[in-house]
C-alpha angles and dihedrals in degrees: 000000000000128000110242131192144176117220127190138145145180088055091157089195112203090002107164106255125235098195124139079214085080091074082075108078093200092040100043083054090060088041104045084061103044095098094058087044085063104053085050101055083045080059101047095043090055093045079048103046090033096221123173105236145012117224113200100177090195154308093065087151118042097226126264103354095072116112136211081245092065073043096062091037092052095044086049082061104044088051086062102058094049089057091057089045099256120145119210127217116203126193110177120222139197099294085042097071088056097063122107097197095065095083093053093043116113104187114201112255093269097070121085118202112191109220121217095277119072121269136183108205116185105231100172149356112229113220087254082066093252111144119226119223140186117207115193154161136198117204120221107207129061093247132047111186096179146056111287087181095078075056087068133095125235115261126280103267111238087008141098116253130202123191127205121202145155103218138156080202096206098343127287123198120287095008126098125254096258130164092351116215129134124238093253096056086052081051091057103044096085105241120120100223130026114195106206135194148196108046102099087207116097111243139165096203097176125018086193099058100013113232114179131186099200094198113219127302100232136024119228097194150347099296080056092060132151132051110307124208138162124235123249109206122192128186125212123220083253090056095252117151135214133183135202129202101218112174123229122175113105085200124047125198116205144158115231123187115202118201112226090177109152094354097137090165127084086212090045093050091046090055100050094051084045091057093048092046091053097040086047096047091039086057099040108090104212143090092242126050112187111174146188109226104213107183115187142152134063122313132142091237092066081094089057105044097044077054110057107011097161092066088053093043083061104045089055085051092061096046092060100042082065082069132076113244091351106134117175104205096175141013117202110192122208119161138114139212108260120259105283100180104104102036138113100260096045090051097050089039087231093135110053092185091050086047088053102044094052086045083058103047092039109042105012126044091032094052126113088233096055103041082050096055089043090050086048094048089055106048089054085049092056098041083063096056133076117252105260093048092047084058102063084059089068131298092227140052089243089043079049099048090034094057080043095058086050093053096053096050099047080045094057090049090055091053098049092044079065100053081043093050095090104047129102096271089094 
């Protein structure tokens, strides 16, 4: 008999989406409910698995927003798996503490919620006669600037021993710095397993001990891109662990850049995206595909997407409409027409468009005179503007030059869609 457990955090459950998908009425429907989708596929994978325990190290809830409503859903739940003879281990993270519901909530005897002091509670006794136990802390302010791993007991001599912890370890990219500790003092601590919390990114730190940042269930948007799972942990009589990706997430967010490189036919170009959209939705493992459409490289129809992008706009989206669950939320378009410079057309100036756009290329945008009047413009642009808002243009004078540079050239490719506009492309 092993003990077996499912551990995930940062479920956010009900958190408020800011998703551009939302612009979609049918899509944000699918979407608005994709966090509670995801506690109950946790549920139903524990009831399935029969495992012994669910492990959630920390932000259930996402703050303040969080209604009595996502109170009545998650008890129902709850109440689930303790009909089915799970216990459930709780640790509450930084959007916890801003949730009013907590207080009111009355969880059923099989749910365990670690206060803010340490506590080692025995969940099991393993056939060789060892003891389990879960050591864990909840922390009860939004920010914890400090270490919560010195909070913490030994471990249970002759025993396995499970921690559960919310932790940005030494920092990772947008999340705030909480619970500090590095993944060499949980190592040394003693304890067999450490369930961590609050990076919403998947990642087995340590195989001995095994420490294990789950990632999020579900993504809520395209920074949370990607396919999202939990982990289910069992633990063999000898004290041996393993450990199982399952994903989770009904609805995947991804970004997805198609190479029009060379594609010189509509039809070509359609049929290129179309074979993207189906490969990526065939591989995504979930009932739900909202992507990103990045287009980029040189093609001779750049002209005539940065022209007209709402009739592309519509032609992706029936494309996608063909495939079960695939949803397009954005394109970004970033091509540009190929180098015409040398060709045929340019030399015998049989191709005026093709004349001007290697003039601009050549002698304009790259000349001393017009990267100074554009300097100058904006300058006179950011002096205008309050603070906060003159930093997103760049916090320094190359972030500045370099969005210039990006401005010009998308500009120029405004201005010769134009001078397209009335050929025989249309």
């Amino acid at each position: 008999m092993a003990f077996r457990f499912v551990h995930t955090a940062d479920l956010h459950l009900d958190s408020p989406l800011r998703s551009l998908a939302l612009r979609n009425g049918e899509l944000a429907e699918h979407v608005r409910g994709a966090t509670r989708a995801a506690l109950t596929a946790i549920v139903d994978l524990c009831i399935a698995e029969a495992v012994d325990a669910l492990l959630i190290a920390g932000d259930l809830y996402d703050g303040s927003q969080t209604s009595m409503n996502t109170a009545l859903f998650l008890m129902g739940e709850m109440r689930r798996l303790e009909m089915a003879g799970v216990r459930v281990f709780v640790i509450r993270g930084n959007h916890d503490n801003q949730s009013a519901i907590r207080r009111e909530l009355t969880f059923p005897d099989n749910v365990h919620v670690f206060s803010n002091r340490a506590k080692s509670v025995k969940a099991a006794t393993l056939p060789d006669g060892r003891a389990v136990y879960i050591h864990g802390i909840g922390f009860d302010q939004p920010h914890a600037p400090d270490s919560l791993l010195p909070s913490f007991p030994g471990p249970q001599a002759d025993s396995v021993n499970i921690g559960m912890l919310h932790t940005s370890l030494a920092g990772a990219p947008g999340h705030d710095l909480y619970a500090p500790t590095s993944v060499a003092e949980l190592a040394a601590h003693g304890f067999d397993y450490w369930a961590l919390g609050h990076v919403h990114h998947r990642l087995v730190h340590s195989e001995t001990p095994l420490i294990v940042m789950p990632g999020m269930p579900q993504g809520r948007d395209i920074n949370e891109a990607g396919a999202k799972s939990v982990t289910l942990v069992t633990i063999e009589a000898g004290g041996q662990i393993h450990h199982d990706e399952r994903r989770i997430g009904s609805a995947v967010f991804e970004r997805a850049t198609v190479d029009l490189t060379g594609v010189s036919e509509w039809r070509a170009l359609l049929a290129r995206i179309g074979d993207d959209l189906a490969r990526r939705v065939a591989g995504a493992g979930a009932q739900h595909l909202i992507l990103r459409l990045h287009l980029m490289g040189a093609t001779p129809l750049a002209f005539r997407l940065k022209r007209d992008p709402a009739f592309l706009a519509d032609e992706v989206t029936g494309l996608a409409n063909a495939l079960p669950g695939c949803w397009v939320e954005k394109i970004e378009i970033d091509c540009q027409a190929p180098d015409l410079g040398t060709t045929a057309g340019a030399e015998t100036g049989l191709d005026p468009a093709a004349e001007l756009s290697a003039l601009i290329q050549g002698d304009v945008l790259g000349s001393h005179g017009f990267r100074q009047q554009a300097a100058d413009l904006m300058t006179e642009l950011l002096g205008q503007l309050p603070r906060e808002l003159r930093e997103t243009f760049g916090t320094d004078e190359a972030a500045v030059e370099a969005l210039l540079v990006e401005i010009a050239r998308d500009g120029s490719d405004e201005v010769l869609a134009h001078v397209r506009a009335g050929e025989g492309d249309l």
